[in-house]
C-alpha positions in Angstrom: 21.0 -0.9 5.2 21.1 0.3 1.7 19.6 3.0 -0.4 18.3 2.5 -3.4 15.5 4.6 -5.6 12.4 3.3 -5.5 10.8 2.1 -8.8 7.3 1.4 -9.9 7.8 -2.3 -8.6 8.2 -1.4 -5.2 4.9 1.0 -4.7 3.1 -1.9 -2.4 5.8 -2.4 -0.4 6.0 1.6 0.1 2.2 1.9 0.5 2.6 -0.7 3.4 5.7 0.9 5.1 3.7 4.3 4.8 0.7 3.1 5.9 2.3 1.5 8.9 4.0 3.7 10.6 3.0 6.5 13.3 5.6 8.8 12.1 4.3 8.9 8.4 0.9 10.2 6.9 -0.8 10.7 3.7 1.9 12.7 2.1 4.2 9.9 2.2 2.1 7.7 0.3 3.0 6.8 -3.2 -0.6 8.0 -4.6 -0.4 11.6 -3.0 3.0 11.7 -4.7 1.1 10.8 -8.4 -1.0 14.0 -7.1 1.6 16.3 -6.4 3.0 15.2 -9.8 -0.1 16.4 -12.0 0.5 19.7 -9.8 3.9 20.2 -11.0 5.7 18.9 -8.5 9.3 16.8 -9.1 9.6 13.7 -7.0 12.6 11.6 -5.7 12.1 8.6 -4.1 14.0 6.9 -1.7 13.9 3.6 -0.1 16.6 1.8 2.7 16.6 -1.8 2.6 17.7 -4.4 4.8 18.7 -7.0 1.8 15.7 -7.2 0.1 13.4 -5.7 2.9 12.2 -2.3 2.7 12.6 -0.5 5.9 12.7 3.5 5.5 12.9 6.2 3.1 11.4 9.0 1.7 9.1 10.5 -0.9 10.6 14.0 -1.4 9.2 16.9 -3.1 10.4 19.5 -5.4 8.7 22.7 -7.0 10.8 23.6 -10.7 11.5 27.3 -9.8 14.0 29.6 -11.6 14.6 31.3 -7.8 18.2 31.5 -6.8 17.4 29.7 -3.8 14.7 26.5 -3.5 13.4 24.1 -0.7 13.0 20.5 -1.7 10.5 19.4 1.4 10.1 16.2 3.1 6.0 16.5 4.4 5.6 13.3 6.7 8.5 12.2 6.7 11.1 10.6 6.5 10.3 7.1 7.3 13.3 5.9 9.7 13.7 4.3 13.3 14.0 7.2 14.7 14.9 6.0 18.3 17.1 3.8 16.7 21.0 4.4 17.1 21.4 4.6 13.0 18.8 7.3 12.3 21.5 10.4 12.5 23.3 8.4 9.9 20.3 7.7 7.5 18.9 10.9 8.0 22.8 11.7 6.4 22.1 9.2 3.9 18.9 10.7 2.1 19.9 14.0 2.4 23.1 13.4 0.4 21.0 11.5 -2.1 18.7 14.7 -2.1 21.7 17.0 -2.9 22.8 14.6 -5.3 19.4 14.8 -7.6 19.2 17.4 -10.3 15.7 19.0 -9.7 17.7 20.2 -5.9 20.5 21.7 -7.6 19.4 24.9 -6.4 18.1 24.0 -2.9 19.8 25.6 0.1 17.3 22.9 2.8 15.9 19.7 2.7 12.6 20.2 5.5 11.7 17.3 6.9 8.1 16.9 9.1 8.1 13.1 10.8 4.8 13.1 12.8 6.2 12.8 15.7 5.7 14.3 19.0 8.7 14.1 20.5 12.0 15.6 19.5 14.6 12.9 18.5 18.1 12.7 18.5 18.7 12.4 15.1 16.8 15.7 15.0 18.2 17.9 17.7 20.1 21.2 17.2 18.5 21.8 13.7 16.6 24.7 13.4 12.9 25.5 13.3 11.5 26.2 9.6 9.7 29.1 9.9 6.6 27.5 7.6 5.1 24.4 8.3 4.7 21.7 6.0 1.9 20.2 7.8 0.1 21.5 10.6 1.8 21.6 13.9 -1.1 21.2 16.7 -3.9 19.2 15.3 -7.4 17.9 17.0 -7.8 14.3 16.8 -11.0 12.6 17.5 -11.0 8.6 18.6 -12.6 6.6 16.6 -15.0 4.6 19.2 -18.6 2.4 19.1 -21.0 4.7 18.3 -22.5 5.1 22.1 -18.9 6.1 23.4 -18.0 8.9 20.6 -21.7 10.5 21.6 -20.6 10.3 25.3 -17.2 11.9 24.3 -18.9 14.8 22.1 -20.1 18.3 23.4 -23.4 17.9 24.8 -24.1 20.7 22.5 -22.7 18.7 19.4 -24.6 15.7 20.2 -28.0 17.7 20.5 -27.1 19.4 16.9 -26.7 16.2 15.4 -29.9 14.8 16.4 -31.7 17.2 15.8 -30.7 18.1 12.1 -31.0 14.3 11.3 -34.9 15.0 12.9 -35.2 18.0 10.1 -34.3 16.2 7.2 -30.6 16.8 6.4 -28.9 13.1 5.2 -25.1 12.7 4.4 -23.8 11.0 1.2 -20.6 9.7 0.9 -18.7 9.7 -2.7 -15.5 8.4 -4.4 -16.3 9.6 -7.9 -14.0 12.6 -9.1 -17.0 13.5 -11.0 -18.5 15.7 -7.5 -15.6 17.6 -7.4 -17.3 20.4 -9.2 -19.8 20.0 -6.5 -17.4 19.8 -3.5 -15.6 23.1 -4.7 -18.5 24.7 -5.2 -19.8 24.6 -1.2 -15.6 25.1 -0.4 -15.4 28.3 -3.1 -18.0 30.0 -1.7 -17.1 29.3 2.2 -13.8 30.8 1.7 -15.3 33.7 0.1 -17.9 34.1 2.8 -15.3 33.1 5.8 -12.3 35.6 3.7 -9.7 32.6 3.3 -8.0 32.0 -0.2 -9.4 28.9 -1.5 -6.8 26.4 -3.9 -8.4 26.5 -8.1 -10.6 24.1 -8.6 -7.6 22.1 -11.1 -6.4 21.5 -7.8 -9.4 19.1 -6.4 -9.8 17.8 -10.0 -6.5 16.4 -9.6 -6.5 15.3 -6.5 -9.7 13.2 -7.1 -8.7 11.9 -10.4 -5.4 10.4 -8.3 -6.5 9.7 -5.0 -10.4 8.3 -5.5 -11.5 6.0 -5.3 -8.8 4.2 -2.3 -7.8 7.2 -0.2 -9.7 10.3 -1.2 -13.9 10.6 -0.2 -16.2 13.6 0.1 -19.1 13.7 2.2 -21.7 16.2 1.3 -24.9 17.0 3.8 -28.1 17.8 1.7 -31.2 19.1 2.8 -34.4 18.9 -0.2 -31.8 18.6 -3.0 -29.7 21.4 -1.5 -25.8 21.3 -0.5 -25.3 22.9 2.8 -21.7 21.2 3.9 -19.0 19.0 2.1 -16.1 17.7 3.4 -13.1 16.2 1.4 -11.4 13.7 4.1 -8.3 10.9 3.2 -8.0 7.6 4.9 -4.2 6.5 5.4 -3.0 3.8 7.9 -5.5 3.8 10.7 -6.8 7.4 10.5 -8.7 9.2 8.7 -8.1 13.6 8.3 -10.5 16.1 7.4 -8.9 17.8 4.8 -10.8 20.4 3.5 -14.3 21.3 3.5 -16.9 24.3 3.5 -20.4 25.4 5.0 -22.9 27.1 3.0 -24.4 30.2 5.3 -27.7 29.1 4.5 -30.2 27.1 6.9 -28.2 27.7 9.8 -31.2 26.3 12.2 -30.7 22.8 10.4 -26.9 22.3 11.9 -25.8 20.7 8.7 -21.6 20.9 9.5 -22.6 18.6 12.8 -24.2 15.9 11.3 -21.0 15.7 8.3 -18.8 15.4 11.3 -20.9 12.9 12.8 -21.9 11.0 10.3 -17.9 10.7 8.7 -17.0 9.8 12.7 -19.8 6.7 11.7 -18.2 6.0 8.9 -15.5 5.2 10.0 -16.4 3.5 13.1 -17.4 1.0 10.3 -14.8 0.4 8.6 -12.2 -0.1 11.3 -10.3 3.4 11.9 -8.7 4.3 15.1 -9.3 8.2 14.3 -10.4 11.6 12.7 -7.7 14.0 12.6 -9.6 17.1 11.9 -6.3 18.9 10.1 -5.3 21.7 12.5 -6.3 24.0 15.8 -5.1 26.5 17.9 -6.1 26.7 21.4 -8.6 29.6 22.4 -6.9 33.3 23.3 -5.9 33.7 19.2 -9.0 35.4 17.7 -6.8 36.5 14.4 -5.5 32.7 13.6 -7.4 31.4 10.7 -7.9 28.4 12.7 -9.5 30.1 15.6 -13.6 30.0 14.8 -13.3 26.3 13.7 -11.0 24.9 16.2 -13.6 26.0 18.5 -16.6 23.7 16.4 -14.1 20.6 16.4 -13.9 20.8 20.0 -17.4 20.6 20.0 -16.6 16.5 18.5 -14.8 14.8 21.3 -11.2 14.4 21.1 -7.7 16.4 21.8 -5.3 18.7 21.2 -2.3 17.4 19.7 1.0 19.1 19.2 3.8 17.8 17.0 7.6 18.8 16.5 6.4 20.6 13.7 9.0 20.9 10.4 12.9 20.9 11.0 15.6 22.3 8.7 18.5 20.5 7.3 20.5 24.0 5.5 22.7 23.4 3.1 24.9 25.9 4.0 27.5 25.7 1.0 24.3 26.3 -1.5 23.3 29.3 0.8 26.8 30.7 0.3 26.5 30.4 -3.5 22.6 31.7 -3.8 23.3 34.7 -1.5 26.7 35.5 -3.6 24.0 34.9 -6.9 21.7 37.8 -5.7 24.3 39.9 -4.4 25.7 39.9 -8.2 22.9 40.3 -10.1 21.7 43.3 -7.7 25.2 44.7 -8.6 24.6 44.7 -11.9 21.0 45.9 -12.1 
């Protein structure tokens, strides 16, 4: 195979690679790169092609930073045959064409995050990055006819649903990048309330302006005009994730954040999905994890625990040398 940079005219044929296979997710799609852009972000993309077919690659990203030291990070990815007996050698491939680009001039790793549950060869021996890009365990939710998903559920879940339909509450779906002033309003005042530091609101403005109206929806539950729960979720491949979201404490009784979930599950039961990744969980026993209280409301949906290989480090050890060497001379003469 060969690697090439990917241009403009060979988005669809990455949005179809992307889209296709298990390994990859949302952050390897060309349109969350155009996001990531409008944060700031530099972007290098990669494609390997056998003759004119496009087989693998990557999307990678890089923060400008005047740090000694930076990260360029692969979320997602790369895209490779990673069973296959050339992946340690096109996994060689990109990163050398990652070293080679100027916004990495000062990275010391290239972190890499292929969903994948299983660790492959091609991966073995390099060590564990002590962030995540994405995150590790997840809860996913099949995507089943309607009757089976309310078997699946919680038998508690399944009552709350009902019964805030019964009292009124009704779920609207949106792709205009208009409502993210009200989507950031219900998620700015749940991470106030819950004590979790929220992302500005530039950052949902961009994201809606980029992603809506193909990948990006929110969902909002209302009850007489008000907002009690919004939901931001992305649909890539044959999935759909939960992305962010937020709970008003008001109206407890009515059970709002149950009916969202149910009603998004609905959604896309409709539309063909195989599943609702709800973004993250920890298993009970970890009452200080942020995602302790609602990992324990998504169990409440159906579904299971899954646990990926989480991100992997490629160091480029040379670069360390020379960063460490940096700091070590300008602490010398400070």
């Amino acid at each position: 195979m060969t690697l090439r940079a990917l241009g403009p005219e060979h988005r669809e044929a990455w949005e179809r690679l992307a889209a296709s296979r298990p390994e990859s997710g949302f952050m390897q799609s060309w349109a969350w790169s155009e996001f990531k852009e409008l944060e700031g972000y530099e972007l290098l993309r990669l494609g390997l092609f056998d003759g004119q077919a496009l087989r693998g690659g990557c999307l990678a990203y890089a923060y400008p930073s005047p740090a000694e030291a930076g990260l360029v990070a692969v979320p997602d990815g790369p895209i490779l045959d990673w069973q296959g007996p050339g992946a340690a050698a096109d996994l060689a491939r990109l990163v050398k064409a990652v070293r080679g680009w100027a916004p990495a001039r000062r990275a010391v790793a290239v972190r890499v995050e292929p969903r994948l549950e299983a660790l492959p060869p091609a991966l073995a021996g390099l060590p564990r990055a002590p962030v995540d890009l994405v995150p590790e365990e997840t809860w996913v939710v099949p995507v089943l006819p309607e009757a089976a998903m309310l078997a699946a559920m919680k038998q508690k879940a399944r009552y709350n649903a009902r019964l805030s339909e019964r009292r009124g509450v009704t779920v609207t779906a949106s792709t205009d990048p208009a409502d993210a002033s009200e989507f950031y309003f219900v998620f700015e005042q749940t991470a106030r309330f819950q004590g979790f530091d929220a992302e500005p609101k530039s950052f949902f403005l961009n994201l809606a302006s980029t992603l809506m109206p193909k990948l990006a929806r929110f969902h909002f539950a209302r009850y007489k005009g008000i907002t009690l729960a919004a939901a931001l979720t992305l649909r890539h491949g044959s999935g759909v994730t939960y992305l962010y979201g937020g709970h008003l404490p008001l109206f407890r009784n009515l059970m709002a954040g149950t009916l969202l979930h149910w009603e998004i599950l609905r959604e896309a039961a409709r539309e063909g999905f195989s599943a609702y990744d709800l973004y993250g969980y920890v298993e009970p026993g970890h009452p200080g994890h942020p995602y302790d209280r609602f990992s324990r409301f998504k169990e409440k949906l159906g579904g299971g625990r899954i646990r990926r290989i989480g991100s992997r480090d490629i160091v480029l050890y040379d670069r360390l040398a020379e960063a460490a060497l940096a700091a070590f001379a300008a602490g010398e003469g400070a």
